[in-house]
N, C-alpha and C positions, 0 to 999 in steps of 0.2 A: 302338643300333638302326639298323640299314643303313632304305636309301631305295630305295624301288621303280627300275628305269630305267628310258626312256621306251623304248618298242618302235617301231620302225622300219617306222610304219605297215602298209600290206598285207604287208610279207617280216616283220612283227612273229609270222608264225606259226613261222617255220622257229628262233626262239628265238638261242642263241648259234652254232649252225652256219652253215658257206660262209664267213665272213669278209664283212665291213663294204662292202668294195666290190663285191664280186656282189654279197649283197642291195639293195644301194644305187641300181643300174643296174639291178635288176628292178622297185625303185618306180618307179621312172621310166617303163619300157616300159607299166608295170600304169594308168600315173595318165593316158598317152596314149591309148591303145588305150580307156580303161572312158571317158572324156570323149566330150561328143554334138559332132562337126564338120560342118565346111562340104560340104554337097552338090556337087559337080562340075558336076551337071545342072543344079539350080534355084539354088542359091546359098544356100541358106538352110541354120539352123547345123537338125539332125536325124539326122543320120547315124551309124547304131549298129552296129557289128561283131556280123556275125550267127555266124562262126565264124574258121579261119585264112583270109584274105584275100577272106573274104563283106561285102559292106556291104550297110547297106539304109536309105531315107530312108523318113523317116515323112510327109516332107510331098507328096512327089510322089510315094511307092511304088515307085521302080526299087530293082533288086536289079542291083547290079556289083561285079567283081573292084579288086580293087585290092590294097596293101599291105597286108602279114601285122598288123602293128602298129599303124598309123597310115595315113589318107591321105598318097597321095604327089603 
């Protein structure tokens, strides 16, 4: 009896296709981007990617550009 393998988290949908290190570097991108970060303005952690390079804080309400991914 073979044993389940473990799926590689969020790129756990794309199955055996792209190879091991693309999916690998797209958890990555996926696990920064979806985490709540530090406000620029207030300092406080709230800040949620509203689309590509939209942000917006929950605790003070600005809405600013920034990086596609991640704060820069």
């Amino acid at each position: 009896m073979t044993s389940k393998t473990k799926k590689s988290k969020s790129a756990g949908r794309f199955g055996a296709r792209y190879g091991k290190t693309v999916r690998a570097r797209l958890v990555a991108v996926e696990e920064k981007q979806r985490k709540k970060q530090k406000c620029p303005l207030c300092g406080r952690l709230g800040v949620k990617r509203l689309s590509k390079g939209i942000w917006k804080c929950k605790k003070c309400n600005k809405k600013f550009a920034s990086g596609v991914y991640h704060l820069e």
